[in-house]
N, C-alpha and C positions, 0 to 999 in steps of 0.2 A: 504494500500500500504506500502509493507516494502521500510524503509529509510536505504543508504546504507552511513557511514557516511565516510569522507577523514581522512586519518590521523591527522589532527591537530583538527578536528571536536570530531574526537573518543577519543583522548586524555582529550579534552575539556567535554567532557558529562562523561570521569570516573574520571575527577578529581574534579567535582563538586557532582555525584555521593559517592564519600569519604565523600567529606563534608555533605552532606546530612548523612552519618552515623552518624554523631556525632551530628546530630538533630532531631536522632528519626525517620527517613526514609529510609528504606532501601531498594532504586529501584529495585536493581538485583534482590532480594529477593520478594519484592509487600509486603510489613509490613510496620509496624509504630509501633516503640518501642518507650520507654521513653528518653529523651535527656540525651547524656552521658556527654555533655561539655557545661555549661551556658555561655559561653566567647564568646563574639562578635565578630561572624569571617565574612569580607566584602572580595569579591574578585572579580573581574573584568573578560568579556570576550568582547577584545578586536576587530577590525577588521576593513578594509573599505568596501564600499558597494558594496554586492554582495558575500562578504566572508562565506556566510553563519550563521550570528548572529541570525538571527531570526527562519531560524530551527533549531537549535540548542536550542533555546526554548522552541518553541513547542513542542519538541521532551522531552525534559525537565519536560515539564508542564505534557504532557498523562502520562510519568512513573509517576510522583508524587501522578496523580487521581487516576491512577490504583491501586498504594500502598493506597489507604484508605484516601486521603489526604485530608480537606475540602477546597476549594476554596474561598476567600471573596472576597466580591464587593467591599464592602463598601456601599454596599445598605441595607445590615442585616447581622446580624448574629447569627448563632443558640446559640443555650442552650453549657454552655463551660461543656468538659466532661475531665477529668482526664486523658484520653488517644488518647485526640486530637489534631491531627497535624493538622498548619494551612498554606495556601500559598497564597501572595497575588500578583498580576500581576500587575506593576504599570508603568506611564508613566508621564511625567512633565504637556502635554494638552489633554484635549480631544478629538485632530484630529489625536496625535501621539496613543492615546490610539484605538482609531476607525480604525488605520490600522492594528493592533492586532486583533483586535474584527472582523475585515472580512476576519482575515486567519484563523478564529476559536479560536484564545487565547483569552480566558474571561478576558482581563484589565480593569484595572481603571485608574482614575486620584489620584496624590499624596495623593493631596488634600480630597479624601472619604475616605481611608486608616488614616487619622492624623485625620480627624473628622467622627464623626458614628452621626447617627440619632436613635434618642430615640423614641421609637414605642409606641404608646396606648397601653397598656395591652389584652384589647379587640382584636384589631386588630396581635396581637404580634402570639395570638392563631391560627393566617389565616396562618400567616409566617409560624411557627412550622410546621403547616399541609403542608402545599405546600414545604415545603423541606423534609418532609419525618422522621420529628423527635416529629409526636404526631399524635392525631385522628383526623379525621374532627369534626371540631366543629360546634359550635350551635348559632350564631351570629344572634340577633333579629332585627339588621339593615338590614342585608341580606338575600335574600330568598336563598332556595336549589340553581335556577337557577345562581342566583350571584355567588355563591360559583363553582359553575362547569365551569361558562367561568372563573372565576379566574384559576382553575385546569387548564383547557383546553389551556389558554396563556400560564401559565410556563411550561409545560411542552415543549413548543417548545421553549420561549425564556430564562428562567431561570433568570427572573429578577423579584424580591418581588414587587416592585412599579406598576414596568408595569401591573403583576397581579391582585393588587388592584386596582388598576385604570379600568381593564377589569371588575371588578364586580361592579364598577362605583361610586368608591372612589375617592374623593379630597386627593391631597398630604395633604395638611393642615388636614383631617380629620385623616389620622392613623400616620403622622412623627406630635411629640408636640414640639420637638425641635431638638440642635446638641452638641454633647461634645466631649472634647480633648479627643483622646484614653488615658486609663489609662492601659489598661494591654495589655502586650506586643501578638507578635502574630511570629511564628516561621519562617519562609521561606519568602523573599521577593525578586522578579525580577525587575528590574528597567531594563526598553528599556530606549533607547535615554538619557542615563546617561550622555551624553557632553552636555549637558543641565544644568545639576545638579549644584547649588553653594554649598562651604560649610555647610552653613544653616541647607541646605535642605537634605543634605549630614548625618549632624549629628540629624536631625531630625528622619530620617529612622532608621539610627543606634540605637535608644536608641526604637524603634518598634520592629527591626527586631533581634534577634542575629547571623538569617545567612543571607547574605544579596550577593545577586550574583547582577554585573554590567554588562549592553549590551553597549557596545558605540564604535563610530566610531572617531578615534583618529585624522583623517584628519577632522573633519569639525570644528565650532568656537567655541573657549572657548565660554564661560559668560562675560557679559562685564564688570564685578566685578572682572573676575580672574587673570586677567594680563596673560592671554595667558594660562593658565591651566587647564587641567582640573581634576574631583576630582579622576579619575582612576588616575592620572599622580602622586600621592600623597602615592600610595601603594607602599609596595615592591615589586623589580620584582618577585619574587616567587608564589604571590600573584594576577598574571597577568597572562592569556593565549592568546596568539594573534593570529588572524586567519588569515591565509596569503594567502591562496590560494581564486580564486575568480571565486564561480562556477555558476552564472550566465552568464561568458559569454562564460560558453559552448551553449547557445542559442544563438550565437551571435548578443548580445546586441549593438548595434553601442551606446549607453546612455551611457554606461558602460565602455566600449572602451574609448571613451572622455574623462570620469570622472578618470580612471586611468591613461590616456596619462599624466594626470597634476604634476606624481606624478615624471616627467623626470626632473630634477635642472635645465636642458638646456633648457628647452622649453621655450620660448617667445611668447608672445602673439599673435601677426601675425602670427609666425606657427601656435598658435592653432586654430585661424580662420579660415585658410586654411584646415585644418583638419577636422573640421565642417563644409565649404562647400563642402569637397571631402565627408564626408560619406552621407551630405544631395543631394548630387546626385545619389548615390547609395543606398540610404534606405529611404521609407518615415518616418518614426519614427524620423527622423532630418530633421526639417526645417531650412533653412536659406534664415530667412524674412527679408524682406525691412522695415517693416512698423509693428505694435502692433496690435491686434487681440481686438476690444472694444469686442465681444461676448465672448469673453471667460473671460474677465475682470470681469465678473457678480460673476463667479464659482470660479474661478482659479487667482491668484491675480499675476500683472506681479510682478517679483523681481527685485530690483534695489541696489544699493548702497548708495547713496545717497540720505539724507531729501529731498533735493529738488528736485530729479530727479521724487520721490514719491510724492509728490503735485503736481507738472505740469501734471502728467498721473491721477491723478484722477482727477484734475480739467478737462484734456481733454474727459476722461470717461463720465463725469456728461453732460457736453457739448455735446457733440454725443449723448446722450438720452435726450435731452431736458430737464432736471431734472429744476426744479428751486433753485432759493440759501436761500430760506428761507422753505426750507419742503424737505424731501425724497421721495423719490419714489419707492412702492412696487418692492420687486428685488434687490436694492440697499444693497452692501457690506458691513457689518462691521469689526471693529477689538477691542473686550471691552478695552478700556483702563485702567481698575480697579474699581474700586468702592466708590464713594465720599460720602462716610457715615459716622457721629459720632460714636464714641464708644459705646454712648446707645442703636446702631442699631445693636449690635453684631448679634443678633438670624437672622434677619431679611440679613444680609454680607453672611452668611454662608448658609441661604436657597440658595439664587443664586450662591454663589461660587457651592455648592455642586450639582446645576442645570446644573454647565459647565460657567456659568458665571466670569473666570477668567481673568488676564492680560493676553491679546493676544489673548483670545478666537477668530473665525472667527464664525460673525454671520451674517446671512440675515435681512433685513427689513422686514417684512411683511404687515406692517401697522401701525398706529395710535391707541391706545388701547382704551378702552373705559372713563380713565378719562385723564383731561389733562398732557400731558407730560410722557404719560405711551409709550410703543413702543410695538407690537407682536414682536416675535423674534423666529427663529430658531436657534437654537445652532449648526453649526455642528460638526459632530462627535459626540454629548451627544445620549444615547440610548432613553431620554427622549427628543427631542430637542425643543418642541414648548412651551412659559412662555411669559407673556407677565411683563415688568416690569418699574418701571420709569425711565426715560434716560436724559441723558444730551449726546448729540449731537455735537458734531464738525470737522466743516468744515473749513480748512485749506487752505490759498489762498498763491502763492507766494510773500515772501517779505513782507508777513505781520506777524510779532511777536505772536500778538494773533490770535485765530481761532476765525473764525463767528460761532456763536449756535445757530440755525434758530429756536429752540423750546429746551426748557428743565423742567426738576422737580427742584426743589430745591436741591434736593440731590438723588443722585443714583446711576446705570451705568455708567459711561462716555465710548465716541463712537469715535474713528476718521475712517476714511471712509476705506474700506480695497478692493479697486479697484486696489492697487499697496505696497505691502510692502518692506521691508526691509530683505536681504537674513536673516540676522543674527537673525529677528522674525520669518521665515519663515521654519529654525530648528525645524525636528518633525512633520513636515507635509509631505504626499505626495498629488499632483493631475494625475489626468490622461493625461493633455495637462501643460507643463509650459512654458512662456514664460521669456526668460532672458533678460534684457537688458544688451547688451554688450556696450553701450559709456561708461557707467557706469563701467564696468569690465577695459576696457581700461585705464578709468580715474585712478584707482586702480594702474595698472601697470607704468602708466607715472608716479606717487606719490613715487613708488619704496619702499611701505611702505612693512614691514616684520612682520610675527605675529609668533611667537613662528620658527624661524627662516627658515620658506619657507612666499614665495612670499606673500602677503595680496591678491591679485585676484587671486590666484589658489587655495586659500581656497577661495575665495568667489565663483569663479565659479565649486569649488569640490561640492560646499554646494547646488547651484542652481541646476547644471547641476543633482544631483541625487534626486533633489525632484518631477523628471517627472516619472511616470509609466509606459506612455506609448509612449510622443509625447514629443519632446523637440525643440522649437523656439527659434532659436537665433538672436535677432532681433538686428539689425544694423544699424537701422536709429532711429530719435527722429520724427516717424508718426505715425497715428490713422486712423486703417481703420474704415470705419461709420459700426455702427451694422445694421446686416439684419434683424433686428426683436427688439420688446419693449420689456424692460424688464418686468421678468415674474416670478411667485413664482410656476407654475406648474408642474417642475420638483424637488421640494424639498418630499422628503417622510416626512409625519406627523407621526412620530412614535408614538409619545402619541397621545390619545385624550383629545379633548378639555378639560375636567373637571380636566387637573392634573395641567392646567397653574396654576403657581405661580404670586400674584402679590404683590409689595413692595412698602409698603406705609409708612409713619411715623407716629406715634400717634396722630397728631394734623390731619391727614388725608393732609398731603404736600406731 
């Protein structure tokens, strides 16, 4: 299907098209010459939702394949050749990365891009062959048939792991470890770049030397930025802003909302009002009485406030009968990080590189088989089921500490993710969201200001566009009771069983 692009779109794809000449790619053209310019050039493409940032990627991404380009995961990478351009698709999580990956964009997380996995030799040979850069080889663990379901997965999913894992390989058996990238790699897309801290900002840079930003300038700095973010740091020259907003030529009533906030004058009662006038005329806006526990499983409410976020997940757990010393298959997580020594580097970076980061959103699935271990689905990981040791916490109002009904000594750390925080919730979408608006109100009685518009109209810019398809705006502090037990039947098992990862300590803790 030909894409027909708007003027500031068409502007936007030949001025980063320029920049691409001077890295060795030349879209118009379908080539890849040698870099004319080693100088680090980062440039931004600006917009709010709806403006068209993400096709404008995609569209980005096909010219670049087509000119010759190789794509990395950060799951492998081939043999480096003297006349190879590289592009990498990156995202801050893996659920912002998953919603690239289901409009066709091959993303990754930062995080696999800044560390690469070091392959067996042996196995390095299956790589080669399944990307098209050596002969089928002759592997005496694998019979012919191993080797052809390997074939037969990549070629529809074009993921090295997954493939090995089809001819009924353990991750631990062909990844021996992980290390810092050392040599740089040309072309880099960052989505959801208002995410981004300096850091991580200058992390890329010394990766990338062209280095293009997608990011939406209405939603929340970093809470390290003091209201900035790292597009705001460029020169204007150096910025393209997308202004026009072509999804609601569908007319989006989500999207409608989400730009009404952008009026100086609006007040929050009008905007109420305006949210129960389109939830009368479109069901895509709900305007609830009362919080949805069934969707609380999937879909985590948003809130502004800590404690708004512990009384809904303690009411959550309550409506399912949960008990306060054990989980329950189904039950929501959110990783808090990783509570390992330093001596457990290799062992931090298998799981990070699983999708096990800060903030990740993972399911329960169960008790693992030693103690303190947890099954886990990762969502958004191409790989999502591992099962690893956790440390757990449950969080009760007014109490300082959280209760930990079970844990490892060191591992995971878990707090429950039945309700978070809009400003963690940057970089995700779901199909149903629910907002808590007493929360949003409480915002605007506070009269707080972030980068000098309202504090709740970026909090509700941020919520209101993390729905896809159905947006609750809920306006009481209720819980309807779930019509059903929680259930892991609707998660897809992407991996099979044999690629879980499990994380133990030397001493076996």
């Amino acid at each position: 299907m030909k894409v027909t692009f708007s003027p500031d779109q068409a502007e936007a794809f030949d001025t980063v098209s320029e920049m691409l000449k001077a890295a060795g790619v030349d879209i118009e053209e379908g080539m890849t010459t040698p870099r004319m310019d080693e100088r680090q050039v980062t440039r931004a493409m600006t917009g709010k939702a709806g403006s068209g940032k993400t096709l404008l990627l995609a569209q980005l991404y096909k010219s670049l394949e087509e000119a010759g380009v190789d794509i990395v995961s950060g799951d492998w990478e081939g043999k480096k050749r003297r006349d190879r351009r590289t592009l990498a698709i990156l995202a801050p999580t893996n659920k912002a990365a998953s919603v690239l990956r289901n409009r066709g964009v091959p993303a990754t997380t930062i995080h696999r891009i800044l560390y690469t996995p070091v392959y067996d030799p042996e196995y390095e040979k299956i790589a080669e062959w399944l990307a098209g850069n050596g002969e089928r080889p002759d592997v005496a663990e694998l019979t012919d048939a191993a080797l052809d379901r390997a074939y037969a997965f990549y070629q529809t999913n074009k993921s090295i792991p997954g493939a090995l894992a089809a001819a009924g390989l353990r991750g631990s058996d062909f990844i021996t470890g992980w290390k810092r990238r050392d040599d740089p790699l040309d072309i880099g897309f960052v989505d959801e770049s208002s995410m981004l801290d300096k850091k991580q900002l200058e992390d890329l840079q010394e990766i990338f030397p062209t280095l293009v930003l997608f990011g939406d300038p209405a939603q929340l700095a970093p809470v390290n930025q003091a209201g900035a973010m790292v597009f705001d740091g460029l020169k204007k020259s150096m910025v393209n802003s997308l202004s026009r907003v072509h999804r609601q030529a569908d007319d989006n009533p989500i999207l409608d909302l989400a730009h009404a906030l952008a009026d100086p004058a609006l007040g929050f009662e009008q905007f109420e009002r305006m949210i129960a006038e389109a939830a009368s005329k479109d069901e895509r806006v709900v305007y609830a009485q009362r919080v949805e526990s069934d969707l609380m499983a999937r879909s985590p409410v948003l809130v502004w406030r800590n404690a708004t976020r512990i009384r809904l997940i303690q009411a959550f757990r309550k409506a399912y009968d949960a008990p306060e010393d054990a989980l329950l298959p189904g039950e929501p997580l959110i990783c808090d990080g990783l509570e390992l020594p330093l001596k457990h580097r290799k062992k931090r970076l298998d799981l990070e590189a699983r999708g096990l980061i800060k903030g990740a959103q993972v399911v329960f699935l169960g008790p693992g088989k030693k103690p303190g271990f947890s099954r886990l689905h990762v969502m958004g990981a191409e790989d999502p089921t591992l099962s690893a040791a956790s440390i757990v916490k449950i969080e009760f109002p007014g109490e300082e500490e959280p209760f930990i009904p079970y844990a490892a000594r060191m591992g995971a750390a878990f707090l429950h993710g039945a309700a978070v925080t809009i400003h963690k919730a940057q970089g995700s979408q779901w199909s149903d969201v629910q907002v808590f608006a007493p929360d949003l109100y409480a915002a605007a009685r506070a009269g707080r200001m972030e980068a000098g518009i309202a504090l709740w109209k970026r909090l509700a810019y941020v919520a209101i566009t993390r729905a896809e398809t159905r947006l609750f705006w809920v306006t009481r502090a209720a819980l309807a009771k779930p019509t059903a037990p929680l259930d892991t039947s609707d998660l897809k098992q992407l991996a099979p069983a044999p690629l879980a990862l499990e994380l133990q300590s030397d001493n076996g803790l």
